[in-house]
C-alpha positions, -999 to +999 in steps of 0.1 A: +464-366+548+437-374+525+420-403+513+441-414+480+476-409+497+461-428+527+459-455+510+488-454+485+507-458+513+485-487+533+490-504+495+524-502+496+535-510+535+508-538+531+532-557+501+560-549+521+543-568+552+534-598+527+572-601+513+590-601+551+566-625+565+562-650+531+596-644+522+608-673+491+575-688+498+553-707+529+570-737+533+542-752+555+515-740+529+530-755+504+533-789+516+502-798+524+484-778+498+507-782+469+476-772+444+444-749+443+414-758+467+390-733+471+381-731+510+364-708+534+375-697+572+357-677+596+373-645+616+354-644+648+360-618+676+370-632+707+364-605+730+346-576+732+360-538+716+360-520+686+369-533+653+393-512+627+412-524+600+390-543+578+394-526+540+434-532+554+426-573+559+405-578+528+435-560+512+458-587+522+443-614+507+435-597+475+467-590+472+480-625+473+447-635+452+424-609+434+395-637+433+394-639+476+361-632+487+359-612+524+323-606+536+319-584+560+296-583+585+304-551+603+323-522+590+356-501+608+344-482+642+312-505+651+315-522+686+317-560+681+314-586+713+333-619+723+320-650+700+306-630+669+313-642+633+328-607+622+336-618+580+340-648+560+368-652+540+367-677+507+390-687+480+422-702+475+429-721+504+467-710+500+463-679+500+436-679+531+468-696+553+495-677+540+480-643+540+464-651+574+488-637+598+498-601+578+465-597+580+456-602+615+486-585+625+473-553+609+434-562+619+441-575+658+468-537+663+445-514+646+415-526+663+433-524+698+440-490+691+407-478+680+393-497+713+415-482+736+404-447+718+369-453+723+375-464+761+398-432+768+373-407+743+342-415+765+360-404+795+362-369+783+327-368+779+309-339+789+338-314+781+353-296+751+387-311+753+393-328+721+415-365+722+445-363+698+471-390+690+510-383+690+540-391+666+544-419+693+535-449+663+554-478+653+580-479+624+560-482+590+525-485+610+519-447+613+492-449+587+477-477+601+477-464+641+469-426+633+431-439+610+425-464+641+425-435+664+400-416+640+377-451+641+378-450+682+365-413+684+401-396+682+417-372+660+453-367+647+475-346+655+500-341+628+509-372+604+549-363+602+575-333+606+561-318+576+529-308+589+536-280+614+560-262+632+563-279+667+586-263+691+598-288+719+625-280+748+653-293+721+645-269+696+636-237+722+675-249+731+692-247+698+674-215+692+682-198+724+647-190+741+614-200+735+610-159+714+640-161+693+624-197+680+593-185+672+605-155+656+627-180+634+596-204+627+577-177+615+608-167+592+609-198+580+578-214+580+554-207+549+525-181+566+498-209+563+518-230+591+504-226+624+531-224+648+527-247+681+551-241+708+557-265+740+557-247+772+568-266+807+559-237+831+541-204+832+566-180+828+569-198+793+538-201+786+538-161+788+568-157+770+552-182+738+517-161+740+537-125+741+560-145+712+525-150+693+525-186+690+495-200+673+486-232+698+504-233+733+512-274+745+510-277+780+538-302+790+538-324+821+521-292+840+502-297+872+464-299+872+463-265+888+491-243+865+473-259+832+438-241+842+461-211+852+480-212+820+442-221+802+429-185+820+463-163+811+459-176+772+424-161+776+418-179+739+445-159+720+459-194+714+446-227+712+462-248+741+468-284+744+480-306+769+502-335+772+523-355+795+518-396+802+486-391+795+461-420+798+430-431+805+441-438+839+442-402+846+428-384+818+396-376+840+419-349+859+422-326+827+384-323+822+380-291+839+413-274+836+397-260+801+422-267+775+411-273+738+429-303+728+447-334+751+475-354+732+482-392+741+507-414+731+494-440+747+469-443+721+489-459+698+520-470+719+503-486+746+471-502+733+468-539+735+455-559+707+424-569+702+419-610+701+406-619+668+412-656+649+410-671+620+385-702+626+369-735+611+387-733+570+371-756+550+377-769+522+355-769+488+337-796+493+329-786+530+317-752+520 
């Protein structure tokens, strides 16, 4: 996906966050700030990781307010530790409490996932075995999840069904074999589609490589059949693996060979990372 569509759709889902958590308006807000104040409010981290999400924050409150002001003091991917001012935020002090939680939503989930990235992308150090993320995202967050992993060191595997032909155990069903479903990819499929089949053993992974498949997925293999199936490929495919993969045992792939290791976990099991909204002051404070 490229830049502009990125964040077409980041503009979009944000508003769409905005109306379902304001709704008619912010009764609270409202009450005791019934007109403008211009104010200020600090977001500090409050523990250590990596921070991602920050053009996505900004774009909160400017979306509420053009005229907010967010100063950043460190940009998406740098490492940040527990007690540092990480921006200051100034304007209406209306907007600054009613945009407040949209924002940390999106800034506290995409900075968990890009610190759990970084954590499970410096394990596969020293090896070739690239980190990819999954189709394993939250509803309407998919954009948001899949650029964290690129900020914590990962890559992405495809953004939707669209992308590439991916043959899992379903489809190698409906077809009839794991052949007959690559012959009717290829059919199908426009010639610039590279066609990725999953495999759960080796006699399919030598039925997908005679079938020509373009990138062989290791499924749920042992340790010893993926650098088996890694050796028979002999690089007439690019190979993946995958299988509850994460960085608890991610270490045991390192030397089995394979090009690429996918993780859901990347995006459906990251925590958050704690980050708050502190001291807003008003005007004549500021």
């Amino acid at each position: 996906m490229n830049e502009l569509t990125e964040k077409l759709i980041m503009e979009r889902l944000i508003q769409q966050a905005l109306e379902e958590d304001i709704g008619n308006e912010d009764v609270t807000t409202n009450a005791v700030m019934p007109e403008y104040k211009k104010g200020m409010v600090k977001l500090i981290c409050k523990q250590d990781g990596v921070i991602c999400g920050l053009k996505v924050f900004e774009r909160v409150f400017k979306l509420l307010d053009e005229n907010t002001e967010v100063s950043c003091f460190f940009k998406d991917g740098d490492e940040v530790k527990k007690g540092q001012k990480v921006a200051i935020i100034t304007g209406d002090i209306r907007v600054l409490l009613s945009g407040e939680r949209v924002a940390l939503n999106y800034l506290q989930r995409m900075s968990g996932i890009a610190t759990y990235t970084r954590s499970v992308v410096k394990l596969l150090e020293g090896c070739k075995t690239k980190l990819l993320d999954t189709r394993k995202t939250t509803p309407n967050m998919r954009v948001f999840e899949k650029y964290a992993v690129r900020m914590g060191g990962g890559y992405n595997h495809r953004y939707n069904l669209s992308d590439g032909v991916l043959l899992k155990d379903n489809h190698i069903g409906a077809a009839g074999g794991v052949k007959q479903a690559v012959e009717m990819a290829r059919a199908y499929a426009p010639f610039v589609r590279k066609i990725e089949v999953e495999v759960e053993n080796l006699e399919m992974c030598k039925e997908a490589l005679d079938a020509g498949a373009d990138i062989i997925m290791l499924d749920n293999m042992s340790v010893e059949d993926m650098a088996t199936a890694v050796k028979m490929i002999g690089g007439r495919a690019i190979t993946e693996c995958s299988g509850n993969v994460t960085k608890e045992n991610i270490e045991r792939i390192k030397d089995t060979g394979v090009d690429y290791v996918s993780s859901g976990a990347l995006t459906h099991s990251a925590p958050i990372l704690d980050l708050s909204l502190k001291e807003l002051h008003p005007e004549k404070d500021v």
